[in-house]
N, C-alpha and C positions, 0 to 999 in steps of 0.2 A: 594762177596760170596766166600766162605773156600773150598778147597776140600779136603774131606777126600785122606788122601793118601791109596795105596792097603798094602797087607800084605807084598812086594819088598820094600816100601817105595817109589814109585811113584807117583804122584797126579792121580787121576782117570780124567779122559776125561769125560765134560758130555755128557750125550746121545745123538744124532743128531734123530730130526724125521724121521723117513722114508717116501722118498716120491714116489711117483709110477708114473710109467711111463705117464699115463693117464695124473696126475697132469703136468709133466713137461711140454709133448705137450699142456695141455692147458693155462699153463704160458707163453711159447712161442710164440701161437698165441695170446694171448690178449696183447703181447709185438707189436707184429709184425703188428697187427690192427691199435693197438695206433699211432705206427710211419709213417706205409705207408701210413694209410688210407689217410693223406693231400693229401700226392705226388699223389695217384692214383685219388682223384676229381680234383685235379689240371692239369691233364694229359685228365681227361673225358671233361671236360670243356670245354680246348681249345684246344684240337685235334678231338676225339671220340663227342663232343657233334655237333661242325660245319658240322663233316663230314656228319653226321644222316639230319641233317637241310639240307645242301646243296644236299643229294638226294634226300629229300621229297621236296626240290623246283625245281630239275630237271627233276621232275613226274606234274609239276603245272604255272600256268599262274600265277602270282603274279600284280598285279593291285594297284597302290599306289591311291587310292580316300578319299574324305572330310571323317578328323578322323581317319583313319586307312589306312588298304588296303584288300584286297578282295585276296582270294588264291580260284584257280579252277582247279582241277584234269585235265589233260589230258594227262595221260599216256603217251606214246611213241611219243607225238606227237614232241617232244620238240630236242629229238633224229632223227626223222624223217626230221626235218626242217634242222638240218646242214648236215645228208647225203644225203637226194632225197630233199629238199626243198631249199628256198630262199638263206640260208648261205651255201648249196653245193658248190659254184664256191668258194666262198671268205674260207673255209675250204679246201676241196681237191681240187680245180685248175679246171682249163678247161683241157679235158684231150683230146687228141690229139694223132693221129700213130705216135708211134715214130720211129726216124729215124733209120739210117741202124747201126749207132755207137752203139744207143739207145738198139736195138735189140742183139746187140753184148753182152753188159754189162748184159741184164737181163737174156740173155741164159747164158752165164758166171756164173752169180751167181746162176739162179738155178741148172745146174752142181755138183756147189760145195755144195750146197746144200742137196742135192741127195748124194753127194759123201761122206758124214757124214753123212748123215742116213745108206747107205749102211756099212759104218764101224761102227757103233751102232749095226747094227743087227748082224753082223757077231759076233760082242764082246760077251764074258760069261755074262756079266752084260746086257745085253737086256732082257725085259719082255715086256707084251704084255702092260703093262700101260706106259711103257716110250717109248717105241716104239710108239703109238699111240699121245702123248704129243709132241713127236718129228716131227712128221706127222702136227699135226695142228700148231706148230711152224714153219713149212715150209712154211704150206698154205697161215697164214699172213706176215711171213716176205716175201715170194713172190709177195704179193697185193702189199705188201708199195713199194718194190723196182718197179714195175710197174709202179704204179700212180707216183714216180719219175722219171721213165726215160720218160711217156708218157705225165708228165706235164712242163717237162723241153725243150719240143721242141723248138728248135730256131725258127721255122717257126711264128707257132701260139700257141703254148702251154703255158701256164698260170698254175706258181705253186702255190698252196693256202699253208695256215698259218699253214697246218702239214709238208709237204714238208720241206717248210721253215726252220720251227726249227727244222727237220730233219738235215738241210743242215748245220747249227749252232752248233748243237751237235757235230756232225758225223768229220767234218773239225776243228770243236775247238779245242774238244777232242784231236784228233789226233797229230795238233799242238803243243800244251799246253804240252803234257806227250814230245814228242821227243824233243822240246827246253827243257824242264824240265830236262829230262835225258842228253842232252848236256851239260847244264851248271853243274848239278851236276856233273858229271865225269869231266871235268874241273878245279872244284875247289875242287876234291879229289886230285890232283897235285901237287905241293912243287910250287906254283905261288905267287911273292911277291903281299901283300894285296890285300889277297882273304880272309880276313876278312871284309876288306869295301863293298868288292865287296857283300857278302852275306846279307849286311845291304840294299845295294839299290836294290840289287833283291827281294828283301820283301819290297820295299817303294810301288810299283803298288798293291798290296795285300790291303793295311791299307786303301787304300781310296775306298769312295762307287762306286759303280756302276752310283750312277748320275753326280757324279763329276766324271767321265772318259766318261760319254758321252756325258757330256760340252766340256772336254777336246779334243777330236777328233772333236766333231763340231766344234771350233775352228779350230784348225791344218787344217783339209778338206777346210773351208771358203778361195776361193783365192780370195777373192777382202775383207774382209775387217776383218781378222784374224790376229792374231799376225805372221803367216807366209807371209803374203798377198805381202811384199814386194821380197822375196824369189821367191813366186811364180810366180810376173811380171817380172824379172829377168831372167828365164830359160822359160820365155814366154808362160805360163799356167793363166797367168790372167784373163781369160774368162773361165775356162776349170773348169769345175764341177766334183769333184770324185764321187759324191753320185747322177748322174743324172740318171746313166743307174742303170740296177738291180743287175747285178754280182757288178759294181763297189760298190753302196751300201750295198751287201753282205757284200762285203770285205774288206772295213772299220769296219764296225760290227763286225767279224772275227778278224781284225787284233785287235781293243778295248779287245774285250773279252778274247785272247790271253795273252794280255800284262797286263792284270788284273791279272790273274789264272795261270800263266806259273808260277809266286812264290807258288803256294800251290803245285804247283808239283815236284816244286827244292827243297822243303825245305824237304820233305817226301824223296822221292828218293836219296837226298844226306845224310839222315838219315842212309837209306840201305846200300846205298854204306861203309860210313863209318865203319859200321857193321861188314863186313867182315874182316876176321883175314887177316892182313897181311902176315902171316906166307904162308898162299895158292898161292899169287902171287907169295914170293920168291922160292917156291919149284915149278912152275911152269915155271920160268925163269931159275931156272937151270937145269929141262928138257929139255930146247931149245923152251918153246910154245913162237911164237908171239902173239903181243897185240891183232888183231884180234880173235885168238883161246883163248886168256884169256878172250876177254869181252864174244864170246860166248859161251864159255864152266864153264864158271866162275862164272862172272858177271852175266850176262841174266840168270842164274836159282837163283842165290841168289836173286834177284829185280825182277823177276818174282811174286811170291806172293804178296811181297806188291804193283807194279802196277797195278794189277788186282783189289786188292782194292780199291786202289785211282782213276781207272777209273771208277769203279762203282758209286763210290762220284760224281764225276765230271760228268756224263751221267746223272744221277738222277738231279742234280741240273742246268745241261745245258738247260735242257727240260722248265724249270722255266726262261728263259731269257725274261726279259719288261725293264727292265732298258732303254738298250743300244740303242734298236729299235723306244722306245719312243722319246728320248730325241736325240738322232743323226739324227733321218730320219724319225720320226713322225708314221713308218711305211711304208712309201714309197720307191721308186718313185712308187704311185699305191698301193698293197699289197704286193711290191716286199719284203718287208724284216718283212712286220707284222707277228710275234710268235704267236702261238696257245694263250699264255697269254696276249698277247697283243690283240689277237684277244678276248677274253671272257673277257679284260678289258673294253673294247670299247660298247661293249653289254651291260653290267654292267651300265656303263656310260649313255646308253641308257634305262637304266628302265626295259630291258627283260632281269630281274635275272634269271625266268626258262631255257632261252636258251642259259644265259652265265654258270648257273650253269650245263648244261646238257656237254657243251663244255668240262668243265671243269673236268666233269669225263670220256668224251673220251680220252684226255691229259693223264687222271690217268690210264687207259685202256693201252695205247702206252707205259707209262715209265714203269709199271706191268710188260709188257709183255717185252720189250726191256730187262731190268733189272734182271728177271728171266732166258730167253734165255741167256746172257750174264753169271749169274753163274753159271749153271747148262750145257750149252755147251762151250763155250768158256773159261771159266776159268779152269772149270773140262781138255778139251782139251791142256791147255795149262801148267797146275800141270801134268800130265801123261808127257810131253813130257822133264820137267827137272829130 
């Protein structure tokens, strides 16, 4: 096609439609339809569709009979059964006065407790809806710490399978981020190859969670593991790490540890990195030491992203079957059965209503753990760098 040139001698442009705005957004969304809509059935499917199913089975008695199965409404009953009924001991523990230490720690915490609500209210930022959110945040994190220190009695106290992974998280966690942050500040260092070194701190990472709780069952076995001779030798031949219940913990802890302490080095020595070199050497030639550099320095740069990576790692500790399964079956007893091991086991058993009902208390505890944690302690802990 020609175009007439104008009376300058320029080709004349042709006309563009005009399109209205109306049109735009609606090409927009017929774009935006076309492409999300997969992802978002794909996302309804198998997240949003199990979750809907797995509450209308934690409202129901499901009954596998010839042909099909049989599903019978019983409300609350299902909820009822692991706090006042039959799964009560094997969920929250036998509970029991706790001792004088026992009593120390839970006044302790409620204290501190109190002692952050009271500097909420005083704060400009208190309103009568976070103030009150803070209130019922007390009241259940007061319960849990309770039923832990009054199911943890040495005498006769019995901790059930919240406790438990209570005790998993809570000790993991903690673990996991300060070897994490050791090694990374380590191999921010001038240390000949601490490039290798960064390769086998991420080999415990690559492999699954059943193959490390092969691997510890082994190591623990003294009579007939690949350490077994080691351990006739220093005279533990007969001697079981996993008999009693802390010892079982603590293999379990130490497994999960040495799994996850890479996802935490590898993040945190990310941070580390990060910072400009330029602030350490203006801080050396102020005269600061390394202790006033890591915390005047360091600990608020690595501050935001360990808040992050802790929330990761709480949310996903909560979810521990692997390691309890396959190391200790859950034993000695229910000493080391997880809430998920516990609703696996039910499962197992054919009462989907009372493993699924389990299973949205679990989702109740990391809810509320997980929001308490960003919204006080993280907010707590950004104000204070």
């Amino acid at each position: 096609m020609q175009v007439a040139p104008d009376t300058h001698g320029k080709p004349k442009r042709p006309k563009q439609k005009n399109i209205t705005l109306e049109e735009r957004i609606r090409g927009w969304t017929d774009a935006s339809n076309v492409l999300l809509m997969p992802a978002i059935l794909i996302i309804l499917f198998l997240s949003v569709f199990p979750l809907i199913v797995s509450l209308f089975a934690s409202f129901a008695r499901i009954r596998f009979v010839p042909g099909g199965f049989e599903i019978n409404y019983v409300g609350l009953a299902n909820f009822k059964k692991i706090f006042f009924g039959s799964e009560q001991r094997r969920f929250l523990g036998r509970i029991e006065d706790p001792t004088i230490f026992g009593w120390v720690l839970f006044f302790a915490f409620l204290a501190f407790m109190l002692v952050m609500l009271l500097n909420h209210i005083r704060s400009e930022r208190a309103n009568p809806f976070s103030t009150m959110m803070r209130v019922i945040t007390i009241i259940i994190a007061t319960a849990l710490a309770y039923l832990a220190v009054a199911t943890l009695t040495p005498e006769s106290g019995l901790p059930g399978t919240l406790v438990v992974t209570l005790i998993f998280v809570f000790i993991g966690v903690t673990l996991q981020y300060l070897l994490g942050l050791g090694l990374a500040m380590m191999l921010t260092q001038n240390l000949p190859g601490k490039r290798i070194f960064r390769v086998m701190f991420l080999l415990p990472m690559m492999i699954t969670p059943v193959g490390i709780g092969f691997l510890f069952r082994m190591i623990v076995d003294t009579q007939k593991g690949p350490f077994a001779d080691i351990w006739y030798n220093i005279g533990l031949a007969n001697f079981s790490f996993v008999a009693t219940p802390w010892g079982a913990r603590t293999a379990i802890i130490i497994g999960d540890t040495w799994q996850w302490t890479p996802f935490m080095f590898i993040i945190l020595l990310a941070a580390l990195e990060g910072i400009p070199r330029e602030i350490f050497e203006a801080a050396m030639v102020d005269g600061a030491n390394r202790l006033s550099m890591f915390r005047h320095i360091i600990m608020p740069q690595v501050i935001p992203v360990s808040t992050t990576v802790i929330l990761i790692r709480l949310i996903e500790s909560f979810k521990i079957i692997d390691l309890p399964n396959v190391l200790t079956y859950g034993g000695p007893g229910t000493a080391t059965e997880s809430v998920s091991l516990h609703a696996y086991s039910l499962w197992r058993a054919l009462d989907l209503g009372t493993s699924a009902a389990l299973a949205y208390a679990l989702l109740f505890v990391v809810t509320f753990i997980a929001l308490a944690f960003v919204n006080i302690i993280r907010r707590r802990l950004l104000e204070l760098i």
